[in-house]
Residue frames as a rotation matrix with the C-alpha (Angstrom) as fourth column:
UNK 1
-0.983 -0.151 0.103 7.24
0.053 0.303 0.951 7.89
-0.175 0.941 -0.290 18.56
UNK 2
-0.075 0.952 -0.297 3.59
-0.941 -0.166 -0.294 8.45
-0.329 0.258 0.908 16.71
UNK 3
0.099 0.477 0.873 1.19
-0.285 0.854 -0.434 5.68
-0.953 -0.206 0.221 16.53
UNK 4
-0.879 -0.273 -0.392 -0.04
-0.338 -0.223 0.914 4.50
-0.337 0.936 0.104 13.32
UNK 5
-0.378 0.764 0.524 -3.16
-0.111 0.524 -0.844 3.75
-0.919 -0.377 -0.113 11.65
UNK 6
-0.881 0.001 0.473 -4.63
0.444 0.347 0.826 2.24
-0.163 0.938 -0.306 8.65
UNK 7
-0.619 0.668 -0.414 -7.69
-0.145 -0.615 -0.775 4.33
-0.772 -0.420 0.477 6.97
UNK 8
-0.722 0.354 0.594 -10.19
0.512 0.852 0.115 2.29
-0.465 0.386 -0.796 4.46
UNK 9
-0.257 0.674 -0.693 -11.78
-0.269 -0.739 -0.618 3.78
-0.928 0.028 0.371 1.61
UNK 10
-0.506 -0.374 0.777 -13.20
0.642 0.438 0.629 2.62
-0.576 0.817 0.019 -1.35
UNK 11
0.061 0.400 -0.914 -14.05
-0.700 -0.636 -0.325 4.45
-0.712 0.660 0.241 -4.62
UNK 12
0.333 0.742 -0.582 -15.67
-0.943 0.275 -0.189 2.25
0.019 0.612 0.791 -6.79
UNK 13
0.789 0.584 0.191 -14.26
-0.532 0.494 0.687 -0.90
0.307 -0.644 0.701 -6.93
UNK 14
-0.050 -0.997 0.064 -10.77
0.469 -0.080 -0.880 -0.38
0.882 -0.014 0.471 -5.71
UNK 15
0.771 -0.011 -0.636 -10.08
0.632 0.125 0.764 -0.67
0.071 -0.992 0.104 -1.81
UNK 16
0.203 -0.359 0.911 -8.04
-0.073 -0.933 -0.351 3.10
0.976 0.005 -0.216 -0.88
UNK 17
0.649 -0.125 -0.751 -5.76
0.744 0.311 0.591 2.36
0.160 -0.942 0.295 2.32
UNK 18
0.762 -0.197 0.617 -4.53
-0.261 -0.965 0.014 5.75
0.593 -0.172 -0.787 4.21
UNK 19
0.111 -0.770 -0.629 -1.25
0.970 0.221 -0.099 5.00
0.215 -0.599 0.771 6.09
UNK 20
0.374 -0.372 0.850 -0.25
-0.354 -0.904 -0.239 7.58
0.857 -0.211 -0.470 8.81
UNK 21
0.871 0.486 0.074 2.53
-0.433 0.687 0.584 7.50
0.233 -0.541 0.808 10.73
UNK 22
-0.433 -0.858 0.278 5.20
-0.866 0.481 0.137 5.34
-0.251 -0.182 -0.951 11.86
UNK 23
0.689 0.685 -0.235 4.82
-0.724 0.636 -0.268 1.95
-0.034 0.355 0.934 10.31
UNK 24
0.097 -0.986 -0.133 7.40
-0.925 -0.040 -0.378 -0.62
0.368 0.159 -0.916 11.70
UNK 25
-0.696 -0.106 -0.710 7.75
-0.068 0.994 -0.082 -4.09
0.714 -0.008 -0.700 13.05
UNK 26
-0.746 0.659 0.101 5.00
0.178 0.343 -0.922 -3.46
-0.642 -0.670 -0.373 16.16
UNK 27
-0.434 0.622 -0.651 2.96
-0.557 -0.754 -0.349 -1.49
-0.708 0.211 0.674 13.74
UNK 28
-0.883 -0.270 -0.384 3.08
-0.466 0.596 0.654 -4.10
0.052 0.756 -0.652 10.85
UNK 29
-0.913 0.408 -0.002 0.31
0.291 0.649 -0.703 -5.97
-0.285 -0.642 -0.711 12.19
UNK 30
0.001 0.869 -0.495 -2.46
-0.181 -0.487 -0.855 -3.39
-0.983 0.090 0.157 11.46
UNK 31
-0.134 -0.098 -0.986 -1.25
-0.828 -0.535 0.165 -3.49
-0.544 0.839 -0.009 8.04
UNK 32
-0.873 0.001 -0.488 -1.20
-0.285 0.810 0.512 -6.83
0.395 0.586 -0.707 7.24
UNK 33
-0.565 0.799 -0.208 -5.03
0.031 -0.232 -0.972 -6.96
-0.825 -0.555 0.106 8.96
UNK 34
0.134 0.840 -0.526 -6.14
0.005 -0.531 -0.847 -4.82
-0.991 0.111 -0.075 6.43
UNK 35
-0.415 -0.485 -0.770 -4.63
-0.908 0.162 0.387 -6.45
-0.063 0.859 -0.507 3.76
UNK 36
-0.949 0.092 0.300 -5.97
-0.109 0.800 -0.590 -9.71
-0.295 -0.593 -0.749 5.26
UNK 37
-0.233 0.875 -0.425 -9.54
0.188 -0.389 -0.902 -7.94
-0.954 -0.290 -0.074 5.25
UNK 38
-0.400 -0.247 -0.883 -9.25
-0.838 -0.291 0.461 -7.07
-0.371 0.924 -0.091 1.45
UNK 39
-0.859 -0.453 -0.238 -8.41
-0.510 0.792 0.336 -10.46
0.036 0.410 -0.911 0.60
UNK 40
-0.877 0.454 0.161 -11.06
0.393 0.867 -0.307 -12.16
-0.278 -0.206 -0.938 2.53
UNK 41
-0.070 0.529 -0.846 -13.35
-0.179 -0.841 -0.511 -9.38
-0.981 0.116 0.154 1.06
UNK 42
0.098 -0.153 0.983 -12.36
0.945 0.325 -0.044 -10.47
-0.313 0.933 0.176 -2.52
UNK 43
0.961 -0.037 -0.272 -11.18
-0.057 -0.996 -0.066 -7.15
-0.269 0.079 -0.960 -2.71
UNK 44
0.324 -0.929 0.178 -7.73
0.679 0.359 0.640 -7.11
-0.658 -0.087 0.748 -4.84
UNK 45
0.319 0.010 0.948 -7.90
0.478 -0.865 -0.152 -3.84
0.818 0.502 -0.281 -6.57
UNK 46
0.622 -0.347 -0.702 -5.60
0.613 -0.342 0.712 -1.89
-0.487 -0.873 0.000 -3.64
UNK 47
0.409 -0.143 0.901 -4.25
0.200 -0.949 -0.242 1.50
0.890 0.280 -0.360 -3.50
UNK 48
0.246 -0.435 -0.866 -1.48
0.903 -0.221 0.368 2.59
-0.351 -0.873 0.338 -0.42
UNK 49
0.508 0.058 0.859 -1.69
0.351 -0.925 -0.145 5.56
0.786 0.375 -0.491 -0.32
UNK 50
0.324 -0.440 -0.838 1.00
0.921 0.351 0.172 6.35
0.218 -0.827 0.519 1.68
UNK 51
0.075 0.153 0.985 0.85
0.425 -0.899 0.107 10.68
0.902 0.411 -0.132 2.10
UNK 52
0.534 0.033 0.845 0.58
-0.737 -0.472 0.484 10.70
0.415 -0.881 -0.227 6.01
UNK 53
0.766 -0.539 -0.351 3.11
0.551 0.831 -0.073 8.01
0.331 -0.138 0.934 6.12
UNK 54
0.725 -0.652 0.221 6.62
-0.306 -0.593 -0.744 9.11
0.616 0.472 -0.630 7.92
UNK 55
-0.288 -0.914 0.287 8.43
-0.890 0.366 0.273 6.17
-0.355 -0.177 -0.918 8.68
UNK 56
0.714 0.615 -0.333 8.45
-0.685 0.711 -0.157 2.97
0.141 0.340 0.930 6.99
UNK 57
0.081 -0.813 0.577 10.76
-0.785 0.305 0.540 -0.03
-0.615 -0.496 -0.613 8.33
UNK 58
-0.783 -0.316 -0.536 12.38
-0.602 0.601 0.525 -3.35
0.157 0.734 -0.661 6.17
UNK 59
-0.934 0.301 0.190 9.37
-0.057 0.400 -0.915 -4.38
-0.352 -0.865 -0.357 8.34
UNK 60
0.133 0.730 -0.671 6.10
-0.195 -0.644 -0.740 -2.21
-0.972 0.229 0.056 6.93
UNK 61
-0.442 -0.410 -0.798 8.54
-0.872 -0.014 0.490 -3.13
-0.212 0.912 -0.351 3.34
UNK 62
-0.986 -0.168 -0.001 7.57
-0.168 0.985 0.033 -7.06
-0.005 0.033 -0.999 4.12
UNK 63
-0.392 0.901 0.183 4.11
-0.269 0.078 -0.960 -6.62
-0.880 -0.426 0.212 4.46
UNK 64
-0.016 -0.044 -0.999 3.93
-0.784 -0.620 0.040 -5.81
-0.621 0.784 -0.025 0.81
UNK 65
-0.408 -0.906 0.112 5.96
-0.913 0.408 -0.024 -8.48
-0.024 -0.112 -0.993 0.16
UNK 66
-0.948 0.110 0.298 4.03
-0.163 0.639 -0.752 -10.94
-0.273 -0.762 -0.588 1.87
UNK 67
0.021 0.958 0.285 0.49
0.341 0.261 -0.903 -10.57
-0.940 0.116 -0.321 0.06
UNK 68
-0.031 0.085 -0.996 1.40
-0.747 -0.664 -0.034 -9.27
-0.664 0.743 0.085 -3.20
UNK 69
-1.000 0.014 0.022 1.56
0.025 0.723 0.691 -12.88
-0.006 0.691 -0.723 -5.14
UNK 70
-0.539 0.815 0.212 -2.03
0.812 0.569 -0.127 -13.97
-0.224 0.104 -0.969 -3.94
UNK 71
0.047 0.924 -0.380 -3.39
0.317 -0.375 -0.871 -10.75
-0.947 -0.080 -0.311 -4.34
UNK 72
-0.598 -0.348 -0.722 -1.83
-0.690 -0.234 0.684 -10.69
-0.408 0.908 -0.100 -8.10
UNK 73
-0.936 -0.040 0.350 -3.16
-0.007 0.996 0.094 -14.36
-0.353 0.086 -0.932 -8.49
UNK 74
-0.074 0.967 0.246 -6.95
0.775 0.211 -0.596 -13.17
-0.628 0.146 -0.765 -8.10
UNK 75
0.176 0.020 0.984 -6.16
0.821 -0.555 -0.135 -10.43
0.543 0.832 -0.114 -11.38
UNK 76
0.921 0.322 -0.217 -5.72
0.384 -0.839 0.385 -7.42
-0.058 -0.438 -0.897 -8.55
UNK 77
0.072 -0.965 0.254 -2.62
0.622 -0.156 -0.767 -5.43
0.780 0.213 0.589 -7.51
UNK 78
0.349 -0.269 -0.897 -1.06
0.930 -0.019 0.368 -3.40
-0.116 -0.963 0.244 -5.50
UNK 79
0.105 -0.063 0.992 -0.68
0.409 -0.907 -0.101 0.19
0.906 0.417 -0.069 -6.91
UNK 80
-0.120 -0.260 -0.958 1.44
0.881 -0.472 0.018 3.12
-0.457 -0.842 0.286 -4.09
UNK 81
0.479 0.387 0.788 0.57
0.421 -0.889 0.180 6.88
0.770 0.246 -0.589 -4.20
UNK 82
0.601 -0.073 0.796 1.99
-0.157 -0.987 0.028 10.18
0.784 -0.142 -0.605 -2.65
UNK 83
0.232 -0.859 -0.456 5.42
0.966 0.258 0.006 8.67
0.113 -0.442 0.890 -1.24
UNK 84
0.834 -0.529 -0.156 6.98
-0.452 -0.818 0.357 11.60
-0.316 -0.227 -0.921 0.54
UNK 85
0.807 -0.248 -0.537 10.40
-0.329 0.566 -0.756 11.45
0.491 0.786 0.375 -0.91
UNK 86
-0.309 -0.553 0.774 12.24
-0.936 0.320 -0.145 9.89
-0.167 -0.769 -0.617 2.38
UNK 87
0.090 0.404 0.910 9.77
-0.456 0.829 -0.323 7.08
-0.885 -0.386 0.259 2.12
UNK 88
0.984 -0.159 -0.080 10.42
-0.025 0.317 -0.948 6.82
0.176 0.935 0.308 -1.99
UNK 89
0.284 -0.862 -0.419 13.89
-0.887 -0.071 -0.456 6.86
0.364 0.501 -0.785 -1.64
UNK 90
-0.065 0.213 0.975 13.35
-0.591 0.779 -0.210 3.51
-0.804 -0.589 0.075 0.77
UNK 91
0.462 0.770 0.441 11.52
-0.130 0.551 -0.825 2.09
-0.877 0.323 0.355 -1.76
UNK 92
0.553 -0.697 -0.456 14.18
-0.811 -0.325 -0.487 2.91
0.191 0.639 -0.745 -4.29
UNK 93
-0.061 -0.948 0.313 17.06
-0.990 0.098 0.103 1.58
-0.129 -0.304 -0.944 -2.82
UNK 94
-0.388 -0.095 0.917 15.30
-0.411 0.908 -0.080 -1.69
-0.825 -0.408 -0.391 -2.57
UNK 95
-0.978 -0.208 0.019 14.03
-0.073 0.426 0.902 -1.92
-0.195 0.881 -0.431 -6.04
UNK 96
-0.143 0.941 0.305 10.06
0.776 0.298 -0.556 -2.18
-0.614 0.157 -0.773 -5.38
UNK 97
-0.058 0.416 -0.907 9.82
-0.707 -0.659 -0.257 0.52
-0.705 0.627 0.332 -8.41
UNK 98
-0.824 -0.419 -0.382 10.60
-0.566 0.595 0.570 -2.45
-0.011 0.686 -0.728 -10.37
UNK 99
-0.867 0.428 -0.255 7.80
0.395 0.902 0.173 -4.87
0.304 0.049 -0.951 -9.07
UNK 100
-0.188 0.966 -0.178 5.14
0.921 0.110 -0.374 -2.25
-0.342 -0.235 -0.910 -7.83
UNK 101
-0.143 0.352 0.925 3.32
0.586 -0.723 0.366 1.05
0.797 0.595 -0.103 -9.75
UNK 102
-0.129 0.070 -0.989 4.13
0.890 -0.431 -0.147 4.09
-0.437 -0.900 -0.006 -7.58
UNK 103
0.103 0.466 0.879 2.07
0.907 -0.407 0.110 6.81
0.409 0.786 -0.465 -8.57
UNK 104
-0.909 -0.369 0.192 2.54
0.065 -0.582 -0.811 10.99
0.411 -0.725 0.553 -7.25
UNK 105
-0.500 0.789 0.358 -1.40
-0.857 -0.390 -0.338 10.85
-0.127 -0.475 0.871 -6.75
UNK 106
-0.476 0.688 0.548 -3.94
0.064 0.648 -0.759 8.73
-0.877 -0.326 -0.352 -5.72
UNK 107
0.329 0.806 -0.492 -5.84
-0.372 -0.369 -0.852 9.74
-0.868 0.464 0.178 -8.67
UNK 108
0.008 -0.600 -0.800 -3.46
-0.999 -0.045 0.024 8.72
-0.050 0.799 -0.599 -11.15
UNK 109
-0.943 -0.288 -0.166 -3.84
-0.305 0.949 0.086 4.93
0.133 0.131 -0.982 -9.71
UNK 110
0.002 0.837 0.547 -7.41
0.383 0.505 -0.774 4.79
-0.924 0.210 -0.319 -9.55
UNK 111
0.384 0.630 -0.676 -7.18
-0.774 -0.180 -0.607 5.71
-0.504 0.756 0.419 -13.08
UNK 112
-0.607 -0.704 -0.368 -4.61
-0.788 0.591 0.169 3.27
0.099 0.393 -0.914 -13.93
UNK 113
-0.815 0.234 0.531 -6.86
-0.151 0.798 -0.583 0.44
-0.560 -0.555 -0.615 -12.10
UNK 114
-0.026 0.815 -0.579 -9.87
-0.277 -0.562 -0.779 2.11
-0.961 0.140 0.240 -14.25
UNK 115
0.348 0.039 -0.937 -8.66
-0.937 0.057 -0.345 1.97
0.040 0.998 0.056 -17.76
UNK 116
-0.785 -0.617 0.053 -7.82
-0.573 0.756 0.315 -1.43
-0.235 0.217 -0.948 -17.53
């Protein structure tokens, strides 16, 4: 199985996390780090960009899950980009089109984050 790793970029002032990978209950951890790292950053403008992503478990789903109130709380969000569609049809099934903005490019959610 391929590792996985979390890659940190920001463009202006919106925090650009690269997922590649396999992203599953050992992996989970890294992610919720650097979600962690955000937070304690006052960083709540986020972007998953999730393009070198190719596996996501109910696991990698919970992270999400798990920090999206508080990081709604301080005015930020949570905004997904370039789902291969295996990993959108995940996200389907379980409804997070409903509760998070899943964009086909990265570009499209740092404007979204932009024009607000």
């Amino acid at each position: 199985m391929d590792g996985f790793e979390v890659q940190r970029k920001i463009s202006n002032d919106v925090v650009i996390l690269n997922l590649k990978g396999y992203l599953d209950a050992h992996t989970a951890p890294q992610l919720e780090k650097a979600l962690q790292t955000c937070i304690d950053q006052k960083e709540y403008k986020i972007i998953i960009n999730f393009e070198n992503l190719s596996y996501i478990s109910s696991a990698g789903l919970g992270v999400f899950m798990g920090f999206i109130e508080e990081i709604r709380q301080h005015g930020g969000d949570l905004k997904f980009s370039n789902m291969n569609p295996k990993i959108f049809r995940v996200f389907d099934l379980l409804g997070f089109p409903n509760l998070f903005e899943i964009f086909d490019d990265e570009r499209d959610a740092l404007n979204k984050f932009n024009s607000k």
